[in-house]
C-alpha positions as CSV (number, residue, x, y, z in Angstrom):
1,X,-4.3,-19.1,-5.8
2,X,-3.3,-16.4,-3.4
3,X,-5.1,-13.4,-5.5
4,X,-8.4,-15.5,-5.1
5,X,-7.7,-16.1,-1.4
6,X,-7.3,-12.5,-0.4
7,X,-10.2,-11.5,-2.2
8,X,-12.3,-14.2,0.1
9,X,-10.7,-12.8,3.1
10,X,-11.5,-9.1,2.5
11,X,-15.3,-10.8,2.1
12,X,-15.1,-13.1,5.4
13,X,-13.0,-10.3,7.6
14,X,-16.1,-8.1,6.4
15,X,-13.2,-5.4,5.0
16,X,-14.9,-4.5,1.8
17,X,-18.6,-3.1,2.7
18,X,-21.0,-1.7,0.1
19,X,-24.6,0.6,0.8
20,X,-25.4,2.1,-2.2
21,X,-27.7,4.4,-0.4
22,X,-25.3,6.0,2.1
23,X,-22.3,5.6,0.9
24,X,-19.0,6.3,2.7
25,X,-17.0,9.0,3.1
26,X,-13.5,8.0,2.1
27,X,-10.0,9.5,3.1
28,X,-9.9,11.7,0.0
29,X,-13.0,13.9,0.9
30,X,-15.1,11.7,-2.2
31,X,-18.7,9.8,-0.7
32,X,-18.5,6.1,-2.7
33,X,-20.8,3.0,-2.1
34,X,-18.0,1.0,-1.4
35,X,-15.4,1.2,1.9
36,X,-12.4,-1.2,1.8
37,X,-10.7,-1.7,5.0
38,X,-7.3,-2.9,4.7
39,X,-6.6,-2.8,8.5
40,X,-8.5,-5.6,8.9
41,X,-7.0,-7.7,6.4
42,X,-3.6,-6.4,7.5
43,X,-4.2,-7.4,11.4
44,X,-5.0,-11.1,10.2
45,X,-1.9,-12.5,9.8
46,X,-2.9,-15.1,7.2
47,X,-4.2,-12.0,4.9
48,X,-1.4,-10.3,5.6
49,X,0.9,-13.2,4.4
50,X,-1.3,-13.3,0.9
51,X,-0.7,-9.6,0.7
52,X,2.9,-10.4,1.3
53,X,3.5,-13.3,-0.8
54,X,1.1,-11.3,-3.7
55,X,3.6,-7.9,-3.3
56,X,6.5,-10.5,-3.4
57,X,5.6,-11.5,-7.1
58,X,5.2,-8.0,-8.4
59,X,8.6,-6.7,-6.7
60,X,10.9,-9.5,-6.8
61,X,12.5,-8.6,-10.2
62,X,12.5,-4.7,-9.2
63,X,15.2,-3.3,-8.0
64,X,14.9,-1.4,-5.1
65,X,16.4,-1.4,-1.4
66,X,13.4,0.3,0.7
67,X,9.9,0.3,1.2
68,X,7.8,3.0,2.8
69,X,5.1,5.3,3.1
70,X,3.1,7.5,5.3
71,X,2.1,7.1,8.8
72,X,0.6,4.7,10.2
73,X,-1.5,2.7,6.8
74,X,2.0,1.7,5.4
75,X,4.0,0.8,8.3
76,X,2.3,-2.8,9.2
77,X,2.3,-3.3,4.9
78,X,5.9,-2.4,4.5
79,X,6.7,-4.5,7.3
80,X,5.2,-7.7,6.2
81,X,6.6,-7.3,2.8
82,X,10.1,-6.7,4.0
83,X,9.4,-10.0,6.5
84,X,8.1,-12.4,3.7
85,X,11.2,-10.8,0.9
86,X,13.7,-11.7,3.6
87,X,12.4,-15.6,4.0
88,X,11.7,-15.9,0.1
89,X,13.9,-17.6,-2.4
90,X,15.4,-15.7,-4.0
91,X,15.7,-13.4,-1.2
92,X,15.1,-9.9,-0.8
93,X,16.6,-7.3,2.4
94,X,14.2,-4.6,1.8
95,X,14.3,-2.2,4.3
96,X,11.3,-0.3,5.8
97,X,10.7,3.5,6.2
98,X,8.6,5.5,7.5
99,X,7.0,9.1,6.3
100,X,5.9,11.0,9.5
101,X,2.4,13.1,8.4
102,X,4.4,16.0,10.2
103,X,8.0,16.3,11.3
104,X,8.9,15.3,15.3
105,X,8.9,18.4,17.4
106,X,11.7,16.6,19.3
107,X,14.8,15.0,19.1
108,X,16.3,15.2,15.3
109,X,12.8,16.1,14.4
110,X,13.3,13.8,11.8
111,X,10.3,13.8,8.7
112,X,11.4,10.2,7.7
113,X,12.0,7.4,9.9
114,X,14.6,4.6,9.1
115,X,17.8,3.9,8.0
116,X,18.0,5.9,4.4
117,X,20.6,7.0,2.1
118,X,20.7,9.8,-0.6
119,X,20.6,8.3,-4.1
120,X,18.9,4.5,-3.1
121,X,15.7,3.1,-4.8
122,X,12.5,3.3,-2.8
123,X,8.9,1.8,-2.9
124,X,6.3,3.7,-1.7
125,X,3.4,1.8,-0.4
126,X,0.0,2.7,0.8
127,X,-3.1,0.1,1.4
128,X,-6.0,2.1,-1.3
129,X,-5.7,3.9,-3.9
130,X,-8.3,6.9,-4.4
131,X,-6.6,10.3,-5.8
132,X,-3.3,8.8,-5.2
133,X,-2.7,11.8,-2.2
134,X,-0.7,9.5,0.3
135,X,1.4,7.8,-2.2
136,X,2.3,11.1,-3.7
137,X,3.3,13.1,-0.3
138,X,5.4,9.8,0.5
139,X,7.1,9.6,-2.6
140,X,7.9,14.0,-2.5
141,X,9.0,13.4,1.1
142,X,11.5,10.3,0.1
143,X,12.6,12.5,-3.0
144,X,13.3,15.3,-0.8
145,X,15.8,13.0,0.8
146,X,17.5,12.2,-1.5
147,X,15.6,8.8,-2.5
148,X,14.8,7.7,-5.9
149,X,10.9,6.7,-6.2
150,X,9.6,4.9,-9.5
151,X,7.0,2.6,-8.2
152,X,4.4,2.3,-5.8
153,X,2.2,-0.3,-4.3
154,X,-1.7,-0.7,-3.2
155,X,-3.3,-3.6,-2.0
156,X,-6.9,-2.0,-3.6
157,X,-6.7,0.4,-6.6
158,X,-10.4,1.7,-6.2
159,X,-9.3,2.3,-10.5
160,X,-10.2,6.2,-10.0
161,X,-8.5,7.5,-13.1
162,X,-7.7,11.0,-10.7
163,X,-5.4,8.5,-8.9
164,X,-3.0,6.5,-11.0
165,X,-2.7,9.6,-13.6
166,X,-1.6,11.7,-10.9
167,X,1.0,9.2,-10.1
168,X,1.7,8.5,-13.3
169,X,2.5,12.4,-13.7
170,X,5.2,12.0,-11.1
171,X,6.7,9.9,-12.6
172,X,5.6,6.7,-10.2
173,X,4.2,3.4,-12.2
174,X,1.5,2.1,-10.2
175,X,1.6,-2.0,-8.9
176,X,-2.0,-2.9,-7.5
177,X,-2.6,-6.4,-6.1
178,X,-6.1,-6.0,-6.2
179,X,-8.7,-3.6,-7.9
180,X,-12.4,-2.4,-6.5
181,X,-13.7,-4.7,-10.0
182,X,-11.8,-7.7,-8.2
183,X,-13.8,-7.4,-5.1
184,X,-17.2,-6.3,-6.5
185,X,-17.0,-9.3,-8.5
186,X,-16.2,-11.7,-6.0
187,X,-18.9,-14.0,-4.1
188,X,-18.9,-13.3,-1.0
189,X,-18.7,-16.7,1.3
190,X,-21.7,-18.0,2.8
191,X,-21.9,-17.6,6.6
């Protein structure tokens, strides 16, 4: 089962750490015992075809023709999702966009990179879920352009209640393919 194998792999790639006395300081300002490192799992590319193939599942029925979110964490997950709809049966073109964290000082100076069109369906994406802060400023910035955002994806939904009610607020249904629970209930491998 796919779910099962990506939970190993965040285990044996070492992406999902825990020290209950320290802690981590996450992206959102918060301390937590746990870190989750989708990089990792997202620079592996058998991972990132179980993230793929998992995403696939939950989107396939959806109707949507983007998928996007803010530099740089969504750009390698967009991408492999958008690779592995375009291969699956049925088939999906979803194309990718990107949400600069600041407009380009340069050229069209453009906010949003990608080939988007006022009034289309868009996915935001983002790899954790915390207080919901990237998915959010993604979605406002595709809705400033015209884009229509109902749904977003996480790989981890660290199930922070701050998070999906925010989104939830917006208007934005949430789509995790894993939860924190998932991983903290896992076995990790034997080495």
């Amino acid at each position: 089962m796919a779910k099962h194998a990506l939970i190993q792999a965040f285990h044996q790639l070492e992406a999902f750490k825990w020290n209950p006395q320290e802690g981590f300081r996450l992206a959102s300002g918060k301390t937590s015992p746990y870190y989750v490192d989708c990089r990792i799992v997202l620079a592996h590319p058998h991972s990132r075809h179980l993230v793929a193939q998992l995403a696939y599942s939950l989107l396939k029925s959806l109707d949507f023709t983007l998928i996007g979110g803010l530099e740089i964490g969504a750009i390698p997950l967009a991408t492999c999702i958008s690779d592995f709809g375009y291969t699956a049966d049925p088939q999906r073109e979803w194309r990718t966009f990107v949400v600069r964290k600041q407009p380009k000082d340069h050229g069209l100076g453009k906010l949003i990179e990608g080939t988007i069109h006022p009034g289309e369906r868009a996915l935001v994406v983002d790899d954790v879920l915390t207080t919901g802060g990237s998915l959010l400023k993604a979605a406002e910035s595709a809705r400033a352009q015209g884009l229509i955002v109902t749904h977003g994806l996480v790989v981890v939904d660290r199930s922070e209640d701050e998070g999906k009610s925010r989104l939830a607020h917006m208007g934005i249904q949430l789509l995790p393919l894993l939860t924190l629970e998932d991983l903290k209930q896992a076995t990790p491998p034997t080495r």
